[in-house]
C-alpha positions, -999 to +999 in steps of 0.1 A: -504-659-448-478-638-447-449-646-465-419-623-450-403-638-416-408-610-387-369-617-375-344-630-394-304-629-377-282-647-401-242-657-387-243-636-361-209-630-348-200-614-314-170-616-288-158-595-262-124-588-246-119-601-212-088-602-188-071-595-220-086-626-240-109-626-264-143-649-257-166-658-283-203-655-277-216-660-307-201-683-336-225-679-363-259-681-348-289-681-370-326-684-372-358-671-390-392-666-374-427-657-384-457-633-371-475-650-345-447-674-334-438-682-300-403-692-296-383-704-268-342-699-266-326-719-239-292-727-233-268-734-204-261-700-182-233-683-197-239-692-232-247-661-246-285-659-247-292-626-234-264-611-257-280-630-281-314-612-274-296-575-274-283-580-307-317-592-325-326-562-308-306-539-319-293-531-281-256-546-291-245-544-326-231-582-336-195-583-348-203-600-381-241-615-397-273-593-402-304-592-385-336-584-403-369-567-392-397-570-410-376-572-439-348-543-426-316-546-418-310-534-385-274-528-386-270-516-421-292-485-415-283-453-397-280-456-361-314-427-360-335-451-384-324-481-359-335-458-331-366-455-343-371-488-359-367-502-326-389-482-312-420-488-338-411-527-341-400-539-306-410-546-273-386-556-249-395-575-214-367-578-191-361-598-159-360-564-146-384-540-146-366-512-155-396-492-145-389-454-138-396-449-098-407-411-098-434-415-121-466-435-118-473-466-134-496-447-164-468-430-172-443-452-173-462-472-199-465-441-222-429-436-223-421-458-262-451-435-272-435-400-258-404-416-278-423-414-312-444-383-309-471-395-327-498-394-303-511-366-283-505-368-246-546-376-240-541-404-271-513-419-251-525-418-214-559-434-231-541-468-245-518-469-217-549-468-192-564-495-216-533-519-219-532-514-183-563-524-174-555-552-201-530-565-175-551-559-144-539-527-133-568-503-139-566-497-103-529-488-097-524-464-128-513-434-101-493-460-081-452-453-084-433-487-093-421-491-053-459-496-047-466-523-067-451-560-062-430-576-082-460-594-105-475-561-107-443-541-116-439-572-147-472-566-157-465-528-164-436-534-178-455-561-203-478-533-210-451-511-215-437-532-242-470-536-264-475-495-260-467-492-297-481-522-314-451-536-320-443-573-344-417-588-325-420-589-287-381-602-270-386-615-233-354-624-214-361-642-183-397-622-175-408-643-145-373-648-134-379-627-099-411-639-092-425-665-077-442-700-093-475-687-092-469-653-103-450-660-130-476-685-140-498-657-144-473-634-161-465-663-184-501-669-195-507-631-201-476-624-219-483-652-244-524-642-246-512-608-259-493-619-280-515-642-298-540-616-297-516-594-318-502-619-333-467-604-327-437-626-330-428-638-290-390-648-289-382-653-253-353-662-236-359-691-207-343-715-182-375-733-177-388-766-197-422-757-190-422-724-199-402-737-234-426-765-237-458-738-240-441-721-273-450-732-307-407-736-308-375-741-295-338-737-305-312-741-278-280-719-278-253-743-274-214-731-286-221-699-303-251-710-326-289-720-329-299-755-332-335-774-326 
């Protein structure tokens, strides 16, 4: 078992200036979370989740706390070993694809590995044609993004996000532009990876089903983290 939490974010502080006032988004949220885990973050709109989800991250550095890798503080080390740390350790799904229209689908999933360098370019287009056909897409790996629908564009981007193994797998809304059944689908795929590599799933969700399928939940209510 193993006996080092994945994540850790400990009073995590952050604000931002608007209209010339300052707003608090964060008030000392904290939480811990192990490999394998599925957990759910819900919350009203507006209170903070997805900046919540950027910071353990390492997309938004927090005004005050820590937030710990596998062990490493994210924001204590240079901003090239956070870089790269992010890179090696996390997979981001978005609500948005953020999938790069001028090149196919294949290549779009090899791009966290063209990051690294460590594979050769026929090492990379190999997993990325086998994640890919993971997801269901062995048959649109020349297709452009604008091709595909919106459950196929998610399901790239899923694959995307698993490209370099990585423990701790952050999800912000992923079936939030899809419809019921589609996102079903994304939903059940997203956490059967997941379990497969038993990568810590912390995902971000308006939905008491989708919550009710994770092995946890902590709602985001005021700034902080609470069952």
């Amino acid at each position: 078992m193993d006996t080092a939490p994945a994540l850790e974010a400990a009073e995590l502080h952050k604000a931002y200036a608007l209209h010339g006032k300052r707003l608090e988004i964060l008030r000392g949220a904290s939480l811990a979370a192990n490999p394998g885990e599925t957990l759910a973050i819900v919350g009203r709109s507006g209170a903070g989740k997805s900046t919540l989800l950027h910071v353990l991250g390492g997309l938004d550095r927090p005004d005050a706390g820590a937030v710990r890798i596998l062990g490493q503080d994210l924001y204590a080390i240079s901003a090239r070993r956070r870089t790269r740390l992010r890179a090696t350790a996390i997979g981001f799904v978005f609500q948005a694809y953020h999938l790069l229209p001028e090149m196919d689908i294949a290549e779009n999933v090899m791009l966290p590995a063209m990051a690294l360098g460590r594979l050769s370019r026929r090492a990379m287009r190999a997993r990325a044609e086998d994640l890919l056909a993971r997801v269901g897409l062995q048959d649109r790996l020349r297709h452009t993004p604008p091709e595909l629908s919106g459950g196929e564009q998610q399901r790239a981007a899923i694959a995307r996000a698993l490209m370099n193994e990585p423990a701790l797998l952050l999800a912000d809304e992923p079936t939030g532009n899809l419809d019921a059944a589609t996102g079903a689908q994304v939903l059940d795929l997203l956490f059967a990876l997941a379990r497969e590599r038993r990568a810590l799933l912390v995902m971000i969700t308006h939905s008491p089903e989708t919550a009710a399928r994770c092995s946890r939940t902590l709602r985001l209510e005021g700034g902080v983290l609470a069952p």
